[in-house]
KEFINU-866010 format. One record per atom (N, C-alpha, C): x, y, z; residue in one letter. Coordinates in steps of 0.05 Angstrom, whole numbers, plus 5000, padded with zeros to 4 digits. Layout:
// KEFINU-866010
XYZa
...
// end
This chain:
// KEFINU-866010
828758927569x
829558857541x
829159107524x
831059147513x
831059457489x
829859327463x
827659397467x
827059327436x
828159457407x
828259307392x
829159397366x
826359537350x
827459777340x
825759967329x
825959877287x
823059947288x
823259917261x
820660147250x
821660197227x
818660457220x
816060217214x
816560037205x
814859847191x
815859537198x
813959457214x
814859137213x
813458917199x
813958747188x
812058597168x
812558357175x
810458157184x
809757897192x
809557777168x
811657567168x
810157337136x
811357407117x
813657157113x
815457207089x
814957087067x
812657007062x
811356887035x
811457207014x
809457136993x
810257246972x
808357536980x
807457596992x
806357827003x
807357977016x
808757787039x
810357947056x
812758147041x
814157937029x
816557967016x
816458247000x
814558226980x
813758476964x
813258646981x
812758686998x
811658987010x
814059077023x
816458887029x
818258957036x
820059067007x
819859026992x
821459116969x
819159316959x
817559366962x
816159666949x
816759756969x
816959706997x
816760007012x
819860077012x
822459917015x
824460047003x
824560186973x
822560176956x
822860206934x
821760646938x
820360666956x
820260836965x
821060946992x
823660826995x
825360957009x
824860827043x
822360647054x
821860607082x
823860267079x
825860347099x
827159957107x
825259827135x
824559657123x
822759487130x
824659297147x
823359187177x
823158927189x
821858777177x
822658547164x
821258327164x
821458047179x
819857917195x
819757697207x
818757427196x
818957187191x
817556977185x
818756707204x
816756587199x
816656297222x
818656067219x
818056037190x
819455757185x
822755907174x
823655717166x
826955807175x
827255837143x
824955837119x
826455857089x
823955927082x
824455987050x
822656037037x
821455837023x
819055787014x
816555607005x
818555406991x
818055126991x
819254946976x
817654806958x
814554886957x
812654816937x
811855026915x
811654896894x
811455146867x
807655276886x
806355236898x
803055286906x
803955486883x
803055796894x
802055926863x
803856066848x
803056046826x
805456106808x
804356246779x
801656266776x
801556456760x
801056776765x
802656966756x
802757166768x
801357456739x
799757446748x
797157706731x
798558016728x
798358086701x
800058246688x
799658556698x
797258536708x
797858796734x
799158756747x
799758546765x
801558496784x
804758546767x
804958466747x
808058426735x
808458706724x
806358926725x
806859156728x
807459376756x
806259186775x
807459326797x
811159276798x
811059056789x
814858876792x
815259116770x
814359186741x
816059266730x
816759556745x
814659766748x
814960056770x
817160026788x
818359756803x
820059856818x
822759676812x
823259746779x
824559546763x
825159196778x
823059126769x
824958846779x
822558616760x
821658746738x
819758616717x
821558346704x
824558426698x
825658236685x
826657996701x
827358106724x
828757996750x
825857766750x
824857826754x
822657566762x
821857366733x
822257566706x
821257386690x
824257166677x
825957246686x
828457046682x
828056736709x
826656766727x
826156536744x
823556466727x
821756486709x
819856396705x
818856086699x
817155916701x
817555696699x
817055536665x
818055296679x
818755206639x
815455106638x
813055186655x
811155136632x
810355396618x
810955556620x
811555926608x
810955756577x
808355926565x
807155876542x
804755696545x
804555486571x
801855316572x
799655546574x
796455566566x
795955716563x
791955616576x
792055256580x
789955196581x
789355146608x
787555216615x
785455186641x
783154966632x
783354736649x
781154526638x
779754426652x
777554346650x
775754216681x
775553916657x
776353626672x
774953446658x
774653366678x
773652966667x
772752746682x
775352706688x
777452596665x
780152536669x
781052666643x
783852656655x
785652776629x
785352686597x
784452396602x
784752336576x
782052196568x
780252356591x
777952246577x
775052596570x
773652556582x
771152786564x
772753026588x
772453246574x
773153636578x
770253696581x
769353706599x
766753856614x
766954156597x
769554346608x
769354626594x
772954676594x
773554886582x
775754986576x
775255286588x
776455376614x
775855666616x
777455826602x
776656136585x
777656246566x
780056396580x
781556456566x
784256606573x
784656796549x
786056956562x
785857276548x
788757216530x
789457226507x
791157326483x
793657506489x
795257336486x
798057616488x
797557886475x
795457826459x
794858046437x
793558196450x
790358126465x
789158196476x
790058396501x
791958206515x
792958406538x
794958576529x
795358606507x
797758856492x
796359026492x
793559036481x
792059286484x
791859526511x
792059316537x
790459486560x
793359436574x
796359386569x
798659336583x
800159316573x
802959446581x
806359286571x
807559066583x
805358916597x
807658746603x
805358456596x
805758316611x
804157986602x
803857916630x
802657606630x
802457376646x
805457346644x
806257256673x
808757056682x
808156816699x
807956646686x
808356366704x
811256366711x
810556366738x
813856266752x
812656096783x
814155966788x
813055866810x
813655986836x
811655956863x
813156126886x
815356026902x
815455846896x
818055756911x
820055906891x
820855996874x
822156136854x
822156416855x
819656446863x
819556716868x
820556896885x
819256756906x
820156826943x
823356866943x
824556636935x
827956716935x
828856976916x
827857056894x
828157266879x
827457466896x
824957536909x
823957726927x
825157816953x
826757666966x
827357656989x
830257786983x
832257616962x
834057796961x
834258086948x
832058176929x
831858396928x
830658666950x
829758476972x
828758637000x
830958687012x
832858487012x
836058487026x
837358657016x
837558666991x
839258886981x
838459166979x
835559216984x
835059486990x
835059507019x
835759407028x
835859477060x
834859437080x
832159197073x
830459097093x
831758877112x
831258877137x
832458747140x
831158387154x
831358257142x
830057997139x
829857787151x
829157697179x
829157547196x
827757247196x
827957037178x
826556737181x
827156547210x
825556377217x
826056227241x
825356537260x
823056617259x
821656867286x
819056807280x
819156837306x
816056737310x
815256927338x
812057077321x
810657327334x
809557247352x
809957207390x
808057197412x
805857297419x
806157587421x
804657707419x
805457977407x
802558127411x
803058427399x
800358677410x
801758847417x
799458927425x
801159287419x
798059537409x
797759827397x
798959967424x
799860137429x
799860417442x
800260697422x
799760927439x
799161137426x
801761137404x
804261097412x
806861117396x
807560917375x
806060717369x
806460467356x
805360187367x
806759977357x
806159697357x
809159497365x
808259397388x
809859267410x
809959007398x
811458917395x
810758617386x
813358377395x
813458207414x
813857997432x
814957757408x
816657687403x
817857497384x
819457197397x
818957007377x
822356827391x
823556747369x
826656787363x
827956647345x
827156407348x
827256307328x
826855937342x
829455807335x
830955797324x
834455757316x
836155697345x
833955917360x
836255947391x
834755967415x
831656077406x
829256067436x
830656307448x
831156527431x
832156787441x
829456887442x
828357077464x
825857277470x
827157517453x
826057617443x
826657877432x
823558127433x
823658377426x
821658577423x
823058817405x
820358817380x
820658967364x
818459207369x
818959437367x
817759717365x
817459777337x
814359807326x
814759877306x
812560067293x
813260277276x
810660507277x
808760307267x
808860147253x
805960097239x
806659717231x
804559557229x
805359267223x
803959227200x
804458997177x
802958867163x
803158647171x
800758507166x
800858217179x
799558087148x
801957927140x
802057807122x
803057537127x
801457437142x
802557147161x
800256947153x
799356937134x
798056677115x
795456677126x
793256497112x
790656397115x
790956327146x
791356267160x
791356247190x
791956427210x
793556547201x
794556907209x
793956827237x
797056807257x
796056817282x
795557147299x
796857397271x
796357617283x
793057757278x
792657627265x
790057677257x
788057547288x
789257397295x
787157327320x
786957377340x
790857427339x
791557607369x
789757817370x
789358007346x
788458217348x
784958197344x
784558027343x
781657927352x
779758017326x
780858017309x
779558077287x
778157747269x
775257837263x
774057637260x
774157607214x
773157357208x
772857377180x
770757157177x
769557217151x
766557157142x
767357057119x
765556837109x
764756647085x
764956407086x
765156247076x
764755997068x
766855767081x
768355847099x
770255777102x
772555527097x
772155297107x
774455127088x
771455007069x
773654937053x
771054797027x
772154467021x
775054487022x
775654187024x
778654207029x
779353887046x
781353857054x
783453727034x
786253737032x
788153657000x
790053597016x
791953347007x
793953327002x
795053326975x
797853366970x
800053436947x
801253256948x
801953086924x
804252986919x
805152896897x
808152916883x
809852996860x
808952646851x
810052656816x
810052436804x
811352436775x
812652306768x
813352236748x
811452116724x
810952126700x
809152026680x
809452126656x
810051986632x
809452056607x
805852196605x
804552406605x
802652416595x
801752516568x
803552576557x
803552646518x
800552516515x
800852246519x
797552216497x
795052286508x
794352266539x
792552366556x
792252716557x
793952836547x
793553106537x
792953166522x
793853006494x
792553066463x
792653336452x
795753446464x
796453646450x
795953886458x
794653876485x
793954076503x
796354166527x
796754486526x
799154576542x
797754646570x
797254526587x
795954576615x
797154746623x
795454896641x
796755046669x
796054856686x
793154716687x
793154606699x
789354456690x
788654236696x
786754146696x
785853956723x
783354076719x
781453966743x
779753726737x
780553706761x
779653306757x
777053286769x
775253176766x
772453056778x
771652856762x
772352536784x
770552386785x
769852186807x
767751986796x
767951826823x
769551826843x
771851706827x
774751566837x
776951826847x
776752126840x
778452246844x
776852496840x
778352716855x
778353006862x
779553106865x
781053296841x
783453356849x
784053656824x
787453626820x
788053796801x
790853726797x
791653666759x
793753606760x
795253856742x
797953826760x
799254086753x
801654056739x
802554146722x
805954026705x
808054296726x
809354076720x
812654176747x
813954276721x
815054106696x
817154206689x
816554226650x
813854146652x
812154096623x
813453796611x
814853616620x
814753406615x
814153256620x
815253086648x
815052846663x
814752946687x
815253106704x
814153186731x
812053286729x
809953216756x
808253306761x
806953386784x
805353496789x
804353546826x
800753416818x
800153286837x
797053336844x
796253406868x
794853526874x
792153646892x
790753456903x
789353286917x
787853106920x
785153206940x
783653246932x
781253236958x
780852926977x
781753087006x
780952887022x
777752957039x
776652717058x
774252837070x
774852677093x
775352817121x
775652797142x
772452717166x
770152847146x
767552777157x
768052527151x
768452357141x
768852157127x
769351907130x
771752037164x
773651817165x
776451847153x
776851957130x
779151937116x
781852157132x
783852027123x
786452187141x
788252227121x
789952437127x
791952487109x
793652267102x
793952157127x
796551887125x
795151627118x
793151617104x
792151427085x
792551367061x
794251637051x
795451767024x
798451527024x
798051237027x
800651057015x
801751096986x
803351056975x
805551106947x
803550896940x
801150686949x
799750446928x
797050646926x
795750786948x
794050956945x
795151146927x
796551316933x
795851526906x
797351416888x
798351156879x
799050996851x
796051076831x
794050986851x
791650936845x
790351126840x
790851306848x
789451656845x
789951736821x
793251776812x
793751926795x
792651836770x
792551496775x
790651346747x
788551436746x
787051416761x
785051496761x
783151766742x
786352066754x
785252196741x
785952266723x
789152216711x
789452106688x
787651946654x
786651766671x
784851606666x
785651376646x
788451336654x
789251056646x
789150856666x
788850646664x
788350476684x
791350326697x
793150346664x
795750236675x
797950416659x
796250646670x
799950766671x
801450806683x
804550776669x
806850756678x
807650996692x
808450986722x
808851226740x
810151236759x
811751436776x
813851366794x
812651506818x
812051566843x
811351656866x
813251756868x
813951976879x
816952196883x
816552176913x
814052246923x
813252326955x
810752306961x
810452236987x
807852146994x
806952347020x
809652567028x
810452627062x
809652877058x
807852987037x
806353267037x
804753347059x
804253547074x
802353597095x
799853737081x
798753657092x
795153677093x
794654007085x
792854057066x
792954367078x
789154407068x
788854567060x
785954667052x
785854817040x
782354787020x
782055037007x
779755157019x
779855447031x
778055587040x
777555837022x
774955957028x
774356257018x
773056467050x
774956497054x
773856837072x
775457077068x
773757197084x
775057507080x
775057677106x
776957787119x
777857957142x
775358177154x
774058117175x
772158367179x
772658627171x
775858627174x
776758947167x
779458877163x
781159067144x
783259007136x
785859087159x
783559307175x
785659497179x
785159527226x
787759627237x
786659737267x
787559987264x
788360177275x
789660317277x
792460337257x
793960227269x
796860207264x
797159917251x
795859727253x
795659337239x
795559417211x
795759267192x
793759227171x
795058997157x
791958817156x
791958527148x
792458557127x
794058347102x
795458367079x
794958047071x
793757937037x
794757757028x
792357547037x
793057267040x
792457117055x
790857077082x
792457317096x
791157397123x
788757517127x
789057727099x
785557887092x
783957697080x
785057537060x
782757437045x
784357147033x
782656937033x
783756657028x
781156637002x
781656466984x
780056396961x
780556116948x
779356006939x
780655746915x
781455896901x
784455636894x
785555646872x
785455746841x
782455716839x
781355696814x
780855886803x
782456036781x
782356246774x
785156466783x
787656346798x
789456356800x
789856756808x
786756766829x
786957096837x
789457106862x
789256956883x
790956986913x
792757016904x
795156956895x
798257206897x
797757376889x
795957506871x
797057736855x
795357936873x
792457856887x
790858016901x
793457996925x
794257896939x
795958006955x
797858206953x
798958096926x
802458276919x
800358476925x
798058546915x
796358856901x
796458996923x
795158786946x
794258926974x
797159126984x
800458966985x
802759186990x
803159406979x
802859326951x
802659516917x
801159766931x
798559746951x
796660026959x
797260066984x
798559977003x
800060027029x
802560207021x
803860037009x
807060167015x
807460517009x
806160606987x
806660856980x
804661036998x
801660937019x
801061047037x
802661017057x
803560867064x
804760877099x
808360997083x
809461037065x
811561227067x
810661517062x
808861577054x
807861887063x
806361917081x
806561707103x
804261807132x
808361767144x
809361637147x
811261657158x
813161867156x
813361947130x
813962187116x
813962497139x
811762457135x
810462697152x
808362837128x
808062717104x
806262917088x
804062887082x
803062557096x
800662497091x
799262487126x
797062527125x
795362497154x
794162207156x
793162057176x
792161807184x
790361777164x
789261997154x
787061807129x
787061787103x
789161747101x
790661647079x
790461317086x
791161227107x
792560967113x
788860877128x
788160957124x
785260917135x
783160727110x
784460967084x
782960877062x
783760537045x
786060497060x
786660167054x
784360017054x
782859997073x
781959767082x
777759847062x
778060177062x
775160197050x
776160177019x
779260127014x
779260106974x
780259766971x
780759636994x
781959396995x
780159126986x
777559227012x
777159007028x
773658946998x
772959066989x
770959066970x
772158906940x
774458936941x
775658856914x
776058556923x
776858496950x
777358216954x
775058046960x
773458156969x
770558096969x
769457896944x
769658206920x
769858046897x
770057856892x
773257826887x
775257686884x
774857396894x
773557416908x
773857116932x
771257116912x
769257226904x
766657126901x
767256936870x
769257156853x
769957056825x
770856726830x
773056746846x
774156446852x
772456276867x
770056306877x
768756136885x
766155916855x
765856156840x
764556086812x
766355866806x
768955996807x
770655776786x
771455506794x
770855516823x
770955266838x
768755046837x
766055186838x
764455116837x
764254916809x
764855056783x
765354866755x
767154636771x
769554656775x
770954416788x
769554216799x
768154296818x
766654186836x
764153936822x
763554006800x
761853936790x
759654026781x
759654326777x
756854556776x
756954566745x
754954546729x
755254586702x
756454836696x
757854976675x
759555206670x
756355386660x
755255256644x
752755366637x
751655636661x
750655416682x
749555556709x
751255726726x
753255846709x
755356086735x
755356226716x
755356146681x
757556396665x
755956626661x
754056726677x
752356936670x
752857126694x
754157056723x
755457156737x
758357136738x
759557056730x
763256916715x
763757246702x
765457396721x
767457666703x
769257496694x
770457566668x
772457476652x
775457516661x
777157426659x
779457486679x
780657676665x
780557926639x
782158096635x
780158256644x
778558246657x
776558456671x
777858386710x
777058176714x
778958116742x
781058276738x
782858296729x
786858276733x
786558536722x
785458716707x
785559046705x
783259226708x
781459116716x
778359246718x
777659286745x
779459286765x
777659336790x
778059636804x
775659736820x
776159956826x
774860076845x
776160256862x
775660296890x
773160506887x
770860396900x
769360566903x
768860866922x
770960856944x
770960966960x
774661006976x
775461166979x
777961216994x
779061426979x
782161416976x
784261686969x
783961766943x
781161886936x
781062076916x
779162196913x
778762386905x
776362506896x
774662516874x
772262336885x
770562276870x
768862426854x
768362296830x
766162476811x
763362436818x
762162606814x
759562596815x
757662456796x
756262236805x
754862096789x
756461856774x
758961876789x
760261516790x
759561396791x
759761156774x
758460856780x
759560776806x
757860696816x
758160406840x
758460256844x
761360196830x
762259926828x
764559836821x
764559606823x
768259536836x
769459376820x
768359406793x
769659276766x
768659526742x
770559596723x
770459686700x
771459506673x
769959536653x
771259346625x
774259486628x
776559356624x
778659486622x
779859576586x
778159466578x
778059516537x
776659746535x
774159876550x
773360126551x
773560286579x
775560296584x
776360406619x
774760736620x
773860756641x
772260946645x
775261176656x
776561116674x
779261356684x
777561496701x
775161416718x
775061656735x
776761496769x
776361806777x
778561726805x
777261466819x
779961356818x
779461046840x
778760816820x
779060896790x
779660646774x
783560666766x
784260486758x
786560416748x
786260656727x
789060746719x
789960976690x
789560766676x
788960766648x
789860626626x
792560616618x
792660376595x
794460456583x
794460496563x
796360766557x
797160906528x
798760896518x
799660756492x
802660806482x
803060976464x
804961126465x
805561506462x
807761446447x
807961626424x
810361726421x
812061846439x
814561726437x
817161986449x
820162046439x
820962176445x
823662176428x
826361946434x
825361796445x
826561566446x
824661256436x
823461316428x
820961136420x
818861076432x
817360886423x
814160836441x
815660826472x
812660986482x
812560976518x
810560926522x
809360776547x
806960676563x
806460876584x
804160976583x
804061166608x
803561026632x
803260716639x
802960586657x
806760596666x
808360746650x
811360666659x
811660986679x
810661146671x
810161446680x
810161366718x
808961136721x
807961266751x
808161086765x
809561086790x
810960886813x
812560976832x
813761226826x
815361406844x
813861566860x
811361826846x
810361956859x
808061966847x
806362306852x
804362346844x
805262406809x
803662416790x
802962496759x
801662586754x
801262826749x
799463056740x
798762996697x
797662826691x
797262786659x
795663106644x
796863316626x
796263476624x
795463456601x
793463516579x
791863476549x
794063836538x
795363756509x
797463836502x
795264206506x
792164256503x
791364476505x
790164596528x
791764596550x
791664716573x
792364876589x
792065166592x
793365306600x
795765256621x
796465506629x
799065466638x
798965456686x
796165296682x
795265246703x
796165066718x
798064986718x
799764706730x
801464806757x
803465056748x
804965136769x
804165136793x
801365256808x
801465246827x
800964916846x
799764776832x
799964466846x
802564406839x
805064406830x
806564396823x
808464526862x
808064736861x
807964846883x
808064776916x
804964696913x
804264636936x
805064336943x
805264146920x
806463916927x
809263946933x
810464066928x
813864216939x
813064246964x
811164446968x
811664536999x
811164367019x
808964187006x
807763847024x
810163687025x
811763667008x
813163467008x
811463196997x
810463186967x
809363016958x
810863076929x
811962856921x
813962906896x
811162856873x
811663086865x
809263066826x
810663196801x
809862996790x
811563146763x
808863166736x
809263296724x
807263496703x
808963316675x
807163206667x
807663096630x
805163256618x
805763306600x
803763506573x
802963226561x
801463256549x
801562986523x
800263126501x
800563166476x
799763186455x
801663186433x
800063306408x
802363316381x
804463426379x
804763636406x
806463826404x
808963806422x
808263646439x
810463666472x
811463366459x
813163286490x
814163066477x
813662776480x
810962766484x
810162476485x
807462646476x
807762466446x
805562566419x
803562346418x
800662446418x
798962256413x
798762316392x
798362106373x
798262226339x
795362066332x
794061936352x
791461846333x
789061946367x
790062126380x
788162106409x
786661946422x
788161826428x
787661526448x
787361636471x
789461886484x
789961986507x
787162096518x
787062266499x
783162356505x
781962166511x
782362056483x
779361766485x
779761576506x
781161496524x
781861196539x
781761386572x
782061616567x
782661806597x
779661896593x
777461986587x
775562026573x
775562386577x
777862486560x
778662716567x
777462916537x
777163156542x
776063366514x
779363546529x
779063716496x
781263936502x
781564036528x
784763976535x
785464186552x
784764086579x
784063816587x
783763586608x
785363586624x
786063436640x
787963336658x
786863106680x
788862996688x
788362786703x
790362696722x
790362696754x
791562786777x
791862406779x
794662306770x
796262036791x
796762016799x
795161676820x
796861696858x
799561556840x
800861536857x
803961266863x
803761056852x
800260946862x
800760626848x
798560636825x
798560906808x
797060846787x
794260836781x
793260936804x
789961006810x
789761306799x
787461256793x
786261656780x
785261716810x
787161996817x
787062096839x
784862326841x
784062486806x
782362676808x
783662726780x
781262796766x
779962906737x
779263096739x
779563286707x
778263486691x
777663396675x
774763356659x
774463216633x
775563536608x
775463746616x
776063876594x
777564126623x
779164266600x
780764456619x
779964796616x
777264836615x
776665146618x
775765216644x
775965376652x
774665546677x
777265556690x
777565776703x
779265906725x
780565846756x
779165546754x
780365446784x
780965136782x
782265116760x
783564796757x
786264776778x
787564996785x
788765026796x
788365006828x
786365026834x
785464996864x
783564786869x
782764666849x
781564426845x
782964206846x
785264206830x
787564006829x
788764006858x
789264286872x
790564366889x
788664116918x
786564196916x
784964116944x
784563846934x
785363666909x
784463376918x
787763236921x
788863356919x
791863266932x
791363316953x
790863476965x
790663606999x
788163357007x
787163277000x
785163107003x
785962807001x
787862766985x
788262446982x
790662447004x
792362737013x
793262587027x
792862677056x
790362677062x
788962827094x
791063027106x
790963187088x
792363397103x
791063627118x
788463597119x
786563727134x
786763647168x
787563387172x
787863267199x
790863377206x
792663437188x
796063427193x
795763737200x
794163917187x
794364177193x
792164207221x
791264087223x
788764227253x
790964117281x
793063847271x
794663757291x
797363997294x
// end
């Protein structure tokens, strides 16, 4: 059998998969992609999507493209834990201000749902060139020195097939059967409770009392759950916790049983309601996290690295993120201009942030659960600190000396040293306001303070000769993106004549806090040569 060659093959056409296939065409690699079931998600599961994330969509234009599918509860704004809908609100978790996130971003929150999404994603992977295979299903897979072998079956036809491919992501969900093939183990808490879903019809206007949900969490006697609005009027989804220690089965869930549920957590006794479906499958909410993100040539993505509750609405966007820091390494290790440790540093800038992440959503579960809000909010990061404050302690950059140690920054006072997120700055230009978060998604960005000598050319240079595309912006009063009140200094934490070295996806790659002395130029020079292991590419 001739296998079919691909530079990149990607397991898992969910909303992880999908994106990494449209960033890595977005930098030029066409992607294999494979997935099991024969379509894309037919349940809204997650659908709020975190305004870092809707900045990665905007970098490889397709910001609008997703926010035209957005869903009609776009403007609900409340997160609620009660007893019942219409009876006592335990807590209201806080949510960050359109206003608020104008400060640290150009773009916003998008609620859209994933079943909405996935179809938007997939055809924009199609049209850059990926090419997109549903109904395949991965046998096996196994490394050699030249790539990753991997054993498939259509299922449409029970055709055997074999793909060759330099490198895989395995973005094949919370169960990830590549994740097991490849014998890789994961740690924490693991399932926390078992749910069925299912849709309903209901006036709830008065059991809301004027409240725009995303969604509220139910705890009581009688029910465990979370109810979710489909269309902000009369449709709805719930969540239900089942307990299998218990006795209890999915197919106990009759249209008179969950009649009884949804009252419950509603908390009318006789309200008027329609059962849509009762034929939802079982699924769970777990929290773990991947021993390691990465093998050689594998690397776990999404779901497959790290599973979390719901609560707090981190899992799609920590996934999209996880492609967002793959795609632009593995097209310059494929390239030829980056060396293996580049693609190495995935899993030491990946796997600590999801760590986190899973720990944040376990707090917020825990309120659900029944934990007073009191007893977590003193360990509880705020979610405009989640969604722009996290930061790699360790991988593709070069670090400052006497860096904090740690994997969150306030994003209202962003520190900018390498391996946190750039800020954002809005600049004058001769076409009007610009965001320097719009600056960077193609290549490297060299940010230059308008009083800096004329020290640029030779990294300018050497990234020519590497074959690493960088481009040089000035910023001050004088060039053409004018800071007129120095934000640029103050938010980069830069003095005259600074600079500041950007990867691809918007990480501080390497700093000058001020620009005197005589070797900014070979300084700048060796942490590019450094982010992208070109010390291994030259000894080979």
């Amino acid at each position: 059998m001739k296998p079919h060659r691909t530079p990149v093959l990607i397991v898992g056409g969910g909303l992880t998969g999908l994106s990494a296939a449209v960033f890595l065409a977005h930098h030029g690699v066409r992607a294999t992609l494979v997935e099991r079931h024969p379509d894309t998600s037919t349940h809204p599961k997650a659908r709020a999507i975190n305004p870092r994330t809707m900045e990665l969509y905007r970098a490889v234009g397709m910001e609008e493209r997703v926010r035209a599918g957005r869903s009609p509860i776009t403007g609900n704004t409340d997160l609620v834990h009660v007893e019942s809908l219409a009876g006592k609100e335990r807590v209201r978790m806080p949510h960050a201000s359109p206003e608020d996130i104008g400060r640290i971003s150009p773009t916003q929150w998008t609620l859209i749902d994933q079943n909405q999404l996935e179809p938007i994603l997939r055809e924009r992977a199609v049209e850059a060139g990926a090419d997109v295979r549903f109904s395949t299903r991965v046998d096996a897979i196994r490394e050699n020195g030249t790539g990753v072998l991997v054993d498939t079956t259509d299922l449409s036809t029970g055709a055997a097939g074999r793909i060759h491919a330099d490198y895989v992501i395995a973005a094949d969900g919370s169960r990830s059967p590549l994740r097991e093939m490849l014998g890789i183990g994961a740690h924490g808490r693991g399932t926390l409770t078992d749910l069925v879903s299912f849709f309903f019809e209901a006036d709830l206007t008065e059991a809301l009392r004027g409240r725009r949900i995303i969604a509220a969490y139910v705890n009581n006697p009688e029910v465990r759950g979370t109810i979710i609005p489909i269309d902000n009027d009369r449709r709805w989804v719930i969540n239900v916790s089942f307990f299998p220690e218990q006795g209890q089965r999915a197919e106990d869930f009759t249209e008179e049983r969950c009649t009884a549920l949804v009252r419950a957590a509603v908390g009318v006794p006789d309200l008027p309601l329609k059962i849509e479906s009762v034929d939802m499958p079982a699924w769970d909410i777990s929290a773990r996290v991947a021993d390691t993100l990465a093998t050689r040539r594998v690397f776990v993505a999404g779901d497959a690295a790290h599973v979390m509750p719901p609560t707090g609405a981190f899992g799609a966007s920590t996934g999209i993120q996880d492609a967002y820091n793959l795609a632009w390494k593995l097209a310059l290790v494929l390239s030829g201009t980056a060396g293996p440790g580049l693609l190495e540093s995935y899993d030491a800038e990946r796997r600590p942030v999801a760590e986190e992440t899973v720990r944040q959503a376990m707090l917020r579960f825990a309120v659900r659960e029944g934990r007073q809000y009191q007893e977590v909010a003193a360990e509880l990061v705020d979610e405009t600190t989640m969604t722009f404050g996290y930061c790699y302690r360790s991988g593709a950059f070069a670090a400052e000396d006497g860096a904090p140690d740690t994997v969150l920054e306030d994003p209202e006072h962003p520190g900018a040293r390498p391996g946190a997120r750039a800020p954002h700055v809005r600049l004058d230009g001769p076409e009007g306001p610009v965001s320097l978060i719009d600056l960077y998604g193609d290549g490297f960005t060299l940010l230059v303070d308008e009083e800096a000598g004329p020290w640029t050319g030779a990294v300018e240079r050497e990234a020519a000769r590497l074959g690493a595309g960088l481009k040089v912006v000035r910023i001050g009063r004088g060039t053409r993106l004018w800071d007129q009140d120095g934000s640029f200094r103050r938010r980069y934490g830069l003095l005259a004549g600074g600079a500041v070295l950007v990867r691809p996806d918007g990480f501080v790659g390497w700093r000058t806090t001020a620009g005197h002395g005589g070797s900014l130029d070979r300084s700048a020079t060796a942490a590019l040569r450094r982010i992208l292991d070109r010390e291994t590419l030259d000894r080979e």
